[in-house]
N, C-alpha and C positions, 0 to 999 in steps of 0.2 A: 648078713645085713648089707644093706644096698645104699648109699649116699651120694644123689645125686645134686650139685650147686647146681640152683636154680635160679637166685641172684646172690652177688658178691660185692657191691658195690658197698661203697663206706660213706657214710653220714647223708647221700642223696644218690640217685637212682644216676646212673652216667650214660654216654651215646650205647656202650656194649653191653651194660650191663643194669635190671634193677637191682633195688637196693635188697637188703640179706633176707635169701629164705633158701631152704634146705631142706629136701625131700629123703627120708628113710622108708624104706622099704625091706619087709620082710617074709620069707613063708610059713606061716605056721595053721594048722588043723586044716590043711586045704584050702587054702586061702591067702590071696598076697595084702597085707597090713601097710597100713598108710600114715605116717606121723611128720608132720609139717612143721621144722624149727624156724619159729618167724615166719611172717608175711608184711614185708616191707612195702614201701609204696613201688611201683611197679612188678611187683613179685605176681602178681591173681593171675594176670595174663600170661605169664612166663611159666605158674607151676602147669598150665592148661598142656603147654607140649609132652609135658611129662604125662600127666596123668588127670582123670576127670576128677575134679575137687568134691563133688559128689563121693568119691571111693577115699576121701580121704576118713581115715578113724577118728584121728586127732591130733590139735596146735599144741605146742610148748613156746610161750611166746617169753622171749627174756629180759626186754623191759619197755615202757612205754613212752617209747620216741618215732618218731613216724617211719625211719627208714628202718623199725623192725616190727612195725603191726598197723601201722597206717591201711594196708590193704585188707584188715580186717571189715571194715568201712563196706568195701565190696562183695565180700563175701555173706555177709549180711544181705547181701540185694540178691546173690546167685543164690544164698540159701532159703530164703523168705517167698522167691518169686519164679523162680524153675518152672515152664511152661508142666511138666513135668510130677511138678506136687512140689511142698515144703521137705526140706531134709529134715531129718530126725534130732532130736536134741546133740548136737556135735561138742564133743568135751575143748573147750578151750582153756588150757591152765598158763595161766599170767601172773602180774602180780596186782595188787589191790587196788582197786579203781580201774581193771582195764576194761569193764563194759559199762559204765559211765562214761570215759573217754573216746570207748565206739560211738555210743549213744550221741555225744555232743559233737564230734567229730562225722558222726553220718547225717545230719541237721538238725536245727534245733525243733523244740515241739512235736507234736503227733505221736502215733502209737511208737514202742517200745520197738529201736530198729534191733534189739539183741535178744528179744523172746523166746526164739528157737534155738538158742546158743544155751552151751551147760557153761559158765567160768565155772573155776578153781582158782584160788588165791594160794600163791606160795607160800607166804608167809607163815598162810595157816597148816597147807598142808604141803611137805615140800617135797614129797615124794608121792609120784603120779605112775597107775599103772594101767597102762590102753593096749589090751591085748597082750601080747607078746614083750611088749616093749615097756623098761621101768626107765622112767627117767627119775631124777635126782639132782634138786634145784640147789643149789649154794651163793648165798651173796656175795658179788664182786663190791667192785668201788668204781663208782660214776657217779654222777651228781643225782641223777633218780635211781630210784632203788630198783635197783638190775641182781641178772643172776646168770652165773652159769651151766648151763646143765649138762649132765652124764647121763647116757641112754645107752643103759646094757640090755642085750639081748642073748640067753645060752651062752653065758661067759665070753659075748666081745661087748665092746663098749668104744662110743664114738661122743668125742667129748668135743662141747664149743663154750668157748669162753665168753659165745657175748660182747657186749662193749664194756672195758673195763680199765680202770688203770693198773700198776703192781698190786699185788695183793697175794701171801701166801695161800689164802683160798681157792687160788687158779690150782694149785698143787693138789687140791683135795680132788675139783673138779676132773681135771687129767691123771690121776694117778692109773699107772701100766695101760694109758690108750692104747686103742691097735690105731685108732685116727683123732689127732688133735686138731680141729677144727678153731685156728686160733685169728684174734684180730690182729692187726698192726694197720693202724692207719698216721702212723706219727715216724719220721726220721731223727736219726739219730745225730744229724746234722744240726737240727731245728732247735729253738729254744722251746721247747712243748710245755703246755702248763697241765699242772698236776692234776691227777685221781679221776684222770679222761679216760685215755688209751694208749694201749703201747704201740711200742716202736718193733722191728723185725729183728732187733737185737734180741729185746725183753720175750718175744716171742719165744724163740730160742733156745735163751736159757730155762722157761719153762718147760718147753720140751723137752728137756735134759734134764730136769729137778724130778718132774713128774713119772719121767722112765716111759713117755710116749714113743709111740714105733713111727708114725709116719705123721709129721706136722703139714695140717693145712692150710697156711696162709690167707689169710680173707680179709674185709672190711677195709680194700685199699681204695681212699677217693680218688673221683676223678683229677683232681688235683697234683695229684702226687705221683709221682715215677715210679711205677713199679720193676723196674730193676732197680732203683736205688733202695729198694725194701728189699729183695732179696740178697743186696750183698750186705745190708746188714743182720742179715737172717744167716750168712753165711760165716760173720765176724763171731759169731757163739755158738751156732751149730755143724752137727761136721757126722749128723746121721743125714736120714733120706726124710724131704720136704717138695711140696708144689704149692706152688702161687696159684691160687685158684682162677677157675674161669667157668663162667656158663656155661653149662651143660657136659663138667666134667665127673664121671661116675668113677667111684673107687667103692670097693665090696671087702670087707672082711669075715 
């Protein structure tokens, strides 16, 4: 399995970077599998370098705030309007209300901009399998109901925590990662207000709780110093971690 950042940016899209989406890639029956975590706003154009969104199988989208499905908006336009022909029903699993939110979010009135889109709702069902690839939703803690998810494929597994504050459920979602794909967009310096997101501390020590192999640091705004996130990431952890950036690929 193949994961490549495609955007990393935290709560708004920055000069380097858009906002979160995360490309996996896998081979199986002759054929290389397409699963897209998040499409943030500036993410549609970004995942195009990587790969034709046409070849994508399917989103795991983990909650509905715009710096992590806002660009679903466009992909409704590239899937409906393709010189090309319409794409085929494309599985999108979210959580409840996220093609209403496309819908109202792509304009209001006129035909139905998510007609050719499959949703899945987590809640209902919170294990989703697109190919090769199982993913396995669990609710974190944010102010809308977000999730984290685990996407094993032949026994590895690449876990992203989403946006979320503490919450033992991070532990369910990471348990024996080969890659923890985690947020921290909060210092440990700061006075942070609660049940948002962590810090690169708390990062950290979920790494360490969960028995993950290699943490992936993500969702750092532009705001914020990202060395000052990594030495708090270094204050509780003392395995192997990177501070992500566009267009960084790691394979397990």
């Amino acid at each position: 399995m193949r994961l490549t950042v495609v955007g990393c940016a935290g709560s708004y899209p920055g000069p380097d970077s858009a906002a979160s989406c995360y490309l996996l890639e896998t081979e199986h029956e002759g054929r290389t599998w397409r699963l897209v975590l998040d499409l943030g706003n500036g993410s549609l154009g970004q995942l195009q370098r990587y790969c034709d969104p046409r070849d994508v199988d399917g989103f795991a989208i983990s909650h509905l705030h715009p710096d992590h499905c806002l660009d679903l908006t466009s992909y409704t336009v590239l899937s409906k309007y393709h010189p090309d022909g319409a794409y085929g029903r494309v599985p999108i699993h979210a959580p409840a209300g996220a093609a209403e939110y496309i819908s109202v979010a792509g304009g209001p009135g006129g035909e139905p901009v998510c007609a050719n889109l499959a949703f899945s709702v987590w809640e209902q069902d919170p294990v989703a399998e697109i190919g090769p690839f199982r993913v396995v939703a669990t609710q974190v803690d944010h102010p809308v109901t977000a999730f984290g998810l685990r996407v094993e494929v032949q026994g590895h597994v690449v876990a992203y925590s989403g946006d979320t504050g503490p919450t033992p459920a991070i532990d369910d979602v990471a348990r024996d990662a080969d890659l923890f794909l985690c947020e921290a967009s909060f210092l440990e310096s700061r006075d942070n207000p609660p049940n948002l997101h962590l810090t690169g501390a708390e990062a950290g020590r979920f790494a360490a709780s969960s028995g993950s192999r290699l943490l992936l640091v993500t969702h750092i705004p532009a705001w914020t110093d990202a060395a000052e996130v990594e030495a708090d990431v270094k204050s509780s952890w003392d395995g192997d971690y990177r501070i992500v950036r566009p267009g960084d690929v790691f394979e397990v």
